[in-house]
Chimera marker file (.cmm) of the C-alpha trace (Angstrom):
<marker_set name="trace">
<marker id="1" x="112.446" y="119.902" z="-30.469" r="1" g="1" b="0" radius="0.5"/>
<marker id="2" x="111.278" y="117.098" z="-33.038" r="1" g="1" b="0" radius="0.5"/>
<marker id="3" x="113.091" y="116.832" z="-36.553" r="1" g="1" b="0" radius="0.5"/>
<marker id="4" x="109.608" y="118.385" z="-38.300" r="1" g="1" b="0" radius="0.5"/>
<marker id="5" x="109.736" y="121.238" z="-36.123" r="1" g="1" b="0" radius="0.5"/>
<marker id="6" x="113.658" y="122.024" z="-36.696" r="1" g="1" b="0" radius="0.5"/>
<marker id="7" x="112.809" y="121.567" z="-40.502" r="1" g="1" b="0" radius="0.5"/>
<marker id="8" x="109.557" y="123.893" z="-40.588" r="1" g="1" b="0" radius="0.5"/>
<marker id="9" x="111.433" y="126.160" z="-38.856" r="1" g="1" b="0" radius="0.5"/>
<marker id="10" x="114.718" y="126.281" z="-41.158" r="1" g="1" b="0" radius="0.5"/>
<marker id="11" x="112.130" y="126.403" z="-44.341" r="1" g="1" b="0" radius="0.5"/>
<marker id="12" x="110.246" y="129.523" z="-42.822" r="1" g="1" b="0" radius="0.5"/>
<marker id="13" x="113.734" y="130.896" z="-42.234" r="1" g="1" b="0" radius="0.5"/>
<marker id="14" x="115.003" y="130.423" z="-45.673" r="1" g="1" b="0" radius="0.5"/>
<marker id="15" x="111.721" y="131.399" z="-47.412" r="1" g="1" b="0" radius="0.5"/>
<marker id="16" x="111.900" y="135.107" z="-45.032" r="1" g="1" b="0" radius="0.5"/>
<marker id="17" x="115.475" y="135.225" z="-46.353" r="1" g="1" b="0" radius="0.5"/>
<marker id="18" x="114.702" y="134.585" z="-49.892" r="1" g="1" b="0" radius="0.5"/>
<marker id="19" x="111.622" y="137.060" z="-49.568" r="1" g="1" b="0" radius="0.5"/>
<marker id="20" x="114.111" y="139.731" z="-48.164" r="1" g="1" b="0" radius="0.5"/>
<marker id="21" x="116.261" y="139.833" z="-50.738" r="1" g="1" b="0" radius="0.5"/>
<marker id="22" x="114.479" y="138.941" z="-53.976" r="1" g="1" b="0" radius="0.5"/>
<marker id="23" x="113.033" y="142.516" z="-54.932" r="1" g="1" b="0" radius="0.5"/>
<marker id="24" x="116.800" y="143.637" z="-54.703" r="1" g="1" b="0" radius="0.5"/>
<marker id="25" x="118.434" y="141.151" z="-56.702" r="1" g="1" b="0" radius="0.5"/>
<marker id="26" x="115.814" y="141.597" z="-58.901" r="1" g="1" b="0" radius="0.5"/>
<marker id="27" x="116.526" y="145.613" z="-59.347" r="1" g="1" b="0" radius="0.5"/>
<marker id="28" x="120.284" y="144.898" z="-59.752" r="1" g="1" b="0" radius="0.5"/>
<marker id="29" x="119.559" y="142.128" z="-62.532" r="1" g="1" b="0" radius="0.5"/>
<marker id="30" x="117.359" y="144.261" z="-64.500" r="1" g="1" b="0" radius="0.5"/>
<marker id="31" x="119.536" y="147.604" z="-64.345" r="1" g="1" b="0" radius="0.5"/>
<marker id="32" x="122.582" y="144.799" z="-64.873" r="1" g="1" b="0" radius="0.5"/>
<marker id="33" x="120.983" y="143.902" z="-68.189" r="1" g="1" b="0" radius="0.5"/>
<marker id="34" x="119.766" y="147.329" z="-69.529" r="1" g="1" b="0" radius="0.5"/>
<marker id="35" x="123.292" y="148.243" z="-68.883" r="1" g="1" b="0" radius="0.5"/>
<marker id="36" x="124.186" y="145.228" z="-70.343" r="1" g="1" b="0" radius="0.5"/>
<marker id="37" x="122.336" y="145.675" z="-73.292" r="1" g="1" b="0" radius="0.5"/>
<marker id="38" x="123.600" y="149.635" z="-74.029" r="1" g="1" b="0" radius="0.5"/>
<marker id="39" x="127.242" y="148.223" z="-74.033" r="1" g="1" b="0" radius="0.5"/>
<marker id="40" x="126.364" y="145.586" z="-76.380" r="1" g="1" b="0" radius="0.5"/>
<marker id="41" x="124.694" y="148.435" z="-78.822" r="1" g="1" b="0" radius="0.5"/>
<marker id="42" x="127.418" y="150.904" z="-78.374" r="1" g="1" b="0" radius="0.5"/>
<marker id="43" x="130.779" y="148.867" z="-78.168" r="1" g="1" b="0" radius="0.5"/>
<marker id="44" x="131.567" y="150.397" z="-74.681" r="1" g="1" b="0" radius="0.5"/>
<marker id="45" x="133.162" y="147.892" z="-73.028" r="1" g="1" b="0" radius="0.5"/>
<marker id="46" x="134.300" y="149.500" z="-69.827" r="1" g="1" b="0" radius="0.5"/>
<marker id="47" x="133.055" y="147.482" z="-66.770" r="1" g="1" b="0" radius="0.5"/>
<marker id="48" x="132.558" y="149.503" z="-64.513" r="1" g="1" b="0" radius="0.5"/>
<marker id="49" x="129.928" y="151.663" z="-66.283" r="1" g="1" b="0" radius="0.5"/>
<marker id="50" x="127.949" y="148.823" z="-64.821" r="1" g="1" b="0" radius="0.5"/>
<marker id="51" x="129.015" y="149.559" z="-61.901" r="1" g="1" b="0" radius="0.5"/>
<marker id="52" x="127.193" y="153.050" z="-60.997" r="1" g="1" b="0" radius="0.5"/>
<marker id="53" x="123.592" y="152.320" z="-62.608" r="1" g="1" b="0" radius="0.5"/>
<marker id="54" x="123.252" y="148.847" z="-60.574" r="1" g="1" b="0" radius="0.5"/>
<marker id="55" x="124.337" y="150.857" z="-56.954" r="1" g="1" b="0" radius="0.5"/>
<marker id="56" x="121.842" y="153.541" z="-57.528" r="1" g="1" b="0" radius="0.5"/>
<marker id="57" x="119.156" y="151.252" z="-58.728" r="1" g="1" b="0" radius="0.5"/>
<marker id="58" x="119.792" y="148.690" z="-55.403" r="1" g="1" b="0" radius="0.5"/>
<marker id="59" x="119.878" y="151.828" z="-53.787" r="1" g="1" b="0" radius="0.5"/>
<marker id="60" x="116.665" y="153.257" z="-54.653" r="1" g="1" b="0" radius="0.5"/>
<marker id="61" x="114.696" y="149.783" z="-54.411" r="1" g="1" b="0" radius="0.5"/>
<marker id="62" x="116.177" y="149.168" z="-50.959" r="1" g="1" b="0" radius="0.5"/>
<marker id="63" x="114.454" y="152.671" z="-49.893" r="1" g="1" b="0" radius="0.5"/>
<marker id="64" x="111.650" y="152.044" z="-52.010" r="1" g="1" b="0" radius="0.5"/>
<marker id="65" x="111.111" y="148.363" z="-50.387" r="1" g="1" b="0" radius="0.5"/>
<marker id="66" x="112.757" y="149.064" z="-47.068" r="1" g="1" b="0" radius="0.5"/>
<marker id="67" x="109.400" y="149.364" z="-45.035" r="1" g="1" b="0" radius="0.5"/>
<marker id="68" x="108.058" y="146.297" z="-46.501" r="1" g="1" b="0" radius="0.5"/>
<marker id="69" x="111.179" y="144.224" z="-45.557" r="1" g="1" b="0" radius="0.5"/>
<marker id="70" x="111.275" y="145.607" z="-42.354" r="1" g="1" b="0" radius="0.5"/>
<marker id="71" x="107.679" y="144.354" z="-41.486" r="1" g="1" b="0" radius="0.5"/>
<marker id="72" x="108.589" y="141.272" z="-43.028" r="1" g="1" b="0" radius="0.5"/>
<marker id="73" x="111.363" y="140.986" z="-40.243" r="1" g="1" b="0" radius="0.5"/>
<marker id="74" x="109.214" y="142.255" z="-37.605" r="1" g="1" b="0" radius="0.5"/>
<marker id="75" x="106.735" y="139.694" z="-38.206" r="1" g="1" b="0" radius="0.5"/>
<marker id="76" x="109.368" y="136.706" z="-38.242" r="1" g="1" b="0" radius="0.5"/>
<marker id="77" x="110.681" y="137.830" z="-35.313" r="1" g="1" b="0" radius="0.5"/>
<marker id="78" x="107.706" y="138.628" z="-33.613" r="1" g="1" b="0" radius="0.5"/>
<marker id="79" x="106.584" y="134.661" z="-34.612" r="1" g="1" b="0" radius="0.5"/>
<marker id="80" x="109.604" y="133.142" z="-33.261" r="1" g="1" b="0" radius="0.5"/>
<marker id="81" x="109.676" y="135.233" z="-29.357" r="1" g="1" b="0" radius="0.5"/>
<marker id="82" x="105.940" y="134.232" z="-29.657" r="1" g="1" b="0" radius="0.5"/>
<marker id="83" x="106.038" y="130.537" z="-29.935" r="1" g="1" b="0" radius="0.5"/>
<marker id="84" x="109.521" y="130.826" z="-27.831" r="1" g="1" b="0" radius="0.5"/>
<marker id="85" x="107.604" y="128.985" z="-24.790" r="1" g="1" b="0" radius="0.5"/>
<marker id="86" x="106.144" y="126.111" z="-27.329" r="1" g="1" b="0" radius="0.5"/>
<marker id="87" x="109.671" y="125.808" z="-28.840" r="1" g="1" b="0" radius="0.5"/>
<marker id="88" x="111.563" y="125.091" z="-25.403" r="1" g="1" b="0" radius="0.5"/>
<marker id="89" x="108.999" y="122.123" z="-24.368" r="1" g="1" b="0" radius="0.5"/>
<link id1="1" id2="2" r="1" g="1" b="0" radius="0.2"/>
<link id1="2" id2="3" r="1" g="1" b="0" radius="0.2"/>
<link id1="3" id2="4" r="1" g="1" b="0" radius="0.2"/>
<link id1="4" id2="5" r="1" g="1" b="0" radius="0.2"/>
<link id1="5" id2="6" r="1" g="1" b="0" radius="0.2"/>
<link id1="6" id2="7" r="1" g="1" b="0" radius="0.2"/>
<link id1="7" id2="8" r="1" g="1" b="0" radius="0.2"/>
<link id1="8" id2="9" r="1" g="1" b="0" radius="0.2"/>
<link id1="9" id2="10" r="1" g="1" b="0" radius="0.2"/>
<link id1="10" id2="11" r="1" g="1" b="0" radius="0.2"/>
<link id1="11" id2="12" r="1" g="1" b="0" radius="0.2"/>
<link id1="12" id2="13" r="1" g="1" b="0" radius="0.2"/>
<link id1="13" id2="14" r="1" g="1" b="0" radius="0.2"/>
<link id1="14" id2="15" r="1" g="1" b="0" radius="0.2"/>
<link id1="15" id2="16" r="1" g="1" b="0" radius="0.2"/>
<link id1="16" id2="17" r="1" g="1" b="0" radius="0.2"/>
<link id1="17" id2="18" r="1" g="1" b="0" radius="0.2"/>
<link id1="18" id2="19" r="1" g="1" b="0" radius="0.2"/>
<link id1="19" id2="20" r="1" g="1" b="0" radius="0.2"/>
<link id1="20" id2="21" r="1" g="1" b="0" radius="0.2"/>
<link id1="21" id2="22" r="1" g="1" b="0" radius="0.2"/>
<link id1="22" id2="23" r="1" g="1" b="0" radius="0.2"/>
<link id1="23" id2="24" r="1" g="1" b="0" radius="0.2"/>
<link id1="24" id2="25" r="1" g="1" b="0" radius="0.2"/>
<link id1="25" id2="26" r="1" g="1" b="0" radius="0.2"/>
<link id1="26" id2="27" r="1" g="1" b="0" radius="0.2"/>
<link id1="27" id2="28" r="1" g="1" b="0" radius="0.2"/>
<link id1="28" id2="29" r="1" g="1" b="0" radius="0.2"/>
<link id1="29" id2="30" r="1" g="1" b="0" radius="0.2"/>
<link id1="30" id2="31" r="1" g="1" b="0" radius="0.2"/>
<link id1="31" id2="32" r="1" g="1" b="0" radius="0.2"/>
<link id1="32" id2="33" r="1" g="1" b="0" radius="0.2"/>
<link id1="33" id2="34" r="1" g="1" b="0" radius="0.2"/>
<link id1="34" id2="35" r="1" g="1" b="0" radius="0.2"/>
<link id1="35" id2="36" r="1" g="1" b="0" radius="0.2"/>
<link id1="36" id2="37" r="1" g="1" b="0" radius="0.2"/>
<link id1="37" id2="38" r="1" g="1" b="0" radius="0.2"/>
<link id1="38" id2="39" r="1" g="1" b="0" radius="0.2"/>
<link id1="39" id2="40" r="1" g="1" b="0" radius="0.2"/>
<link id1="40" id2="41" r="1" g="1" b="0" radius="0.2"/>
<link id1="41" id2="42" r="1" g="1" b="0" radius="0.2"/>
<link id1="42" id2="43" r="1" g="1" b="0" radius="0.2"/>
<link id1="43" id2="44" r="1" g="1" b="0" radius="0.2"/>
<link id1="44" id2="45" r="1" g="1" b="0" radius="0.2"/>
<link id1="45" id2="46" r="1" g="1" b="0" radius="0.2"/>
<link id1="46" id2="47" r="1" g="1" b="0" radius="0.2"/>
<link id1="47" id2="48" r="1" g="1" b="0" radius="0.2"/>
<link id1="48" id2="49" r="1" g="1" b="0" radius="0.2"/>
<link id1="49" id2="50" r="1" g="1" b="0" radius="0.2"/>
<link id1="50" id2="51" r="1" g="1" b="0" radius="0.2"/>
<link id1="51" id2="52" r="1" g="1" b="0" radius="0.2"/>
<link id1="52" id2="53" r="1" g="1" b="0" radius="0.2"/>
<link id1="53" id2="54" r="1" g="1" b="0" radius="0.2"/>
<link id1="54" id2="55" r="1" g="1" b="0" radius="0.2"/>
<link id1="55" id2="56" r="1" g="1" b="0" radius="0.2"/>
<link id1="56" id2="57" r="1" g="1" b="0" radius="0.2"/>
<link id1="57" id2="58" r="1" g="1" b="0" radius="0.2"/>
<link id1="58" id2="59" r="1" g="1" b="0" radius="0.2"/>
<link id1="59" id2="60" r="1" g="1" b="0" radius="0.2"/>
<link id1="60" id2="61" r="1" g="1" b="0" radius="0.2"/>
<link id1="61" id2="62" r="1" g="1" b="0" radius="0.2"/>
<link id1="62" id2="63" r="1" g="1" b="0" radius="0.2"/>
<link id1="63" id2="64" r="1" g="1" b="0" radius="0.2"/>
<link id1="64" id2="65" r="1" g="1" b="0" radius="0.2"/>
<link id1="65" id2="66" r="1" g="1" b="0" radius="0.2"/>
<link id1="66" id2="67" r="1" g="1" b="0" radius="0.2"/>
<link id1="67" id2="68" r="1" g="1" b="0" radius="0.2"/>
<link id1="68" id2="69" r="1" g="1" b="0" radius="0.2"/>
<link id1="69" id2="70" r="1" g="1" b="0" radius="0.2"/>
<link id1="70" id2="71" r="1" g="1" b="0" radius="0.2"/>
<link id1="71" id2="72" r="1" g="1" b="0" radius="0.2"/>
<link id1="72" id2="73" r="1" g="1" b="0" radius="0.2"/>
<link id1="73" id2="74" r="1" g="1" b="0" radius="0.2"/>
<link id1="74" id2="75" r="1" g="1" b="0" radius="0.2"/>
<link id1="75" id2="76" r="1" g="1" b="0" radius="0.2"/>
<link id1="76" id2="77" r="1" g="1" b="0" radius="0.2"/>
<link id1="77" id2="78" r="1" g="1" b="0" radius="0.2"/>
<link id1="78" id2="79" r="1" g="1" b="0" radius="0.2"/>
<link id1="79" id2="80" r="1" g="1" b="0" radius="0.2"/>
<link id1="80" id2="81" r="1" g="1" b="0" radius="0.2"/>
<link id1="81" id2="82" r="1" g="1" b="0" radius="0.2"/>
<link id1="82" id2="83" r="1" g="1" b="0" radius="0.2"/>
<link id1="83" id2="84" r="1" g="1" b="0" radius="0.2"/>
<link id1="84" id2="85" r="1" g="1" b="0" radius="0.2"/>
<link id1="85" id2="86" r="1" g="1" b="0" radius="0.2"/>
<link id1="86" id2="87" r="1" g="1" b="0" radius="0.2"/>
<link id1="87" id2="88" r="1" g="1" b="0" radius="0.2"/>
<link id1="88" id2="89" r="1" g="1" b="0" radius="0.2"/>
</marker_set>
């Protein structure tokens, strides 16, 4: 195993990981701050009223996004058994 090939590898890693859990975050940062935003106009200031909204919105995206992730994984995982035989020369 060379240094480039140990580095390509941890990049494709950490780009799969990022790509896994960006639509998520995303969902929970945009029901955050329109949850956010109806405290701010109302003077409710109980925290966890934020609580409930971001769980069901993570909630729904992860079913909503959950076959796409899970070909995402597939495919990774699929790459790395592949070249499994390349990796170990």
């Amino acid at each position: 195993m060379t240094p480039e090939f140990v580095t390509g590898f941890f990049l494709e890693a950490m780009k799969t990981a990022a790509l896994l859990s960006m639509p998520v975050l995303l969902v929970g940062l945009i029901a955050g701050v329109i949850v956010s935003v109806f405290q701010a106009a109302t003077q409710i200031n109980e925290m966890t009223l934020v609580l409930i909204p971001k769980m069901i919105a993570v909630g729904i995206a992860l079913i909503i996004f959950f076959p796409w992730m899970m070909e995402l994984m597939v495919d990774f995982t699929r790459n790395i058994i592949v070249n499994l035989p390349i990796t170990v020369r």
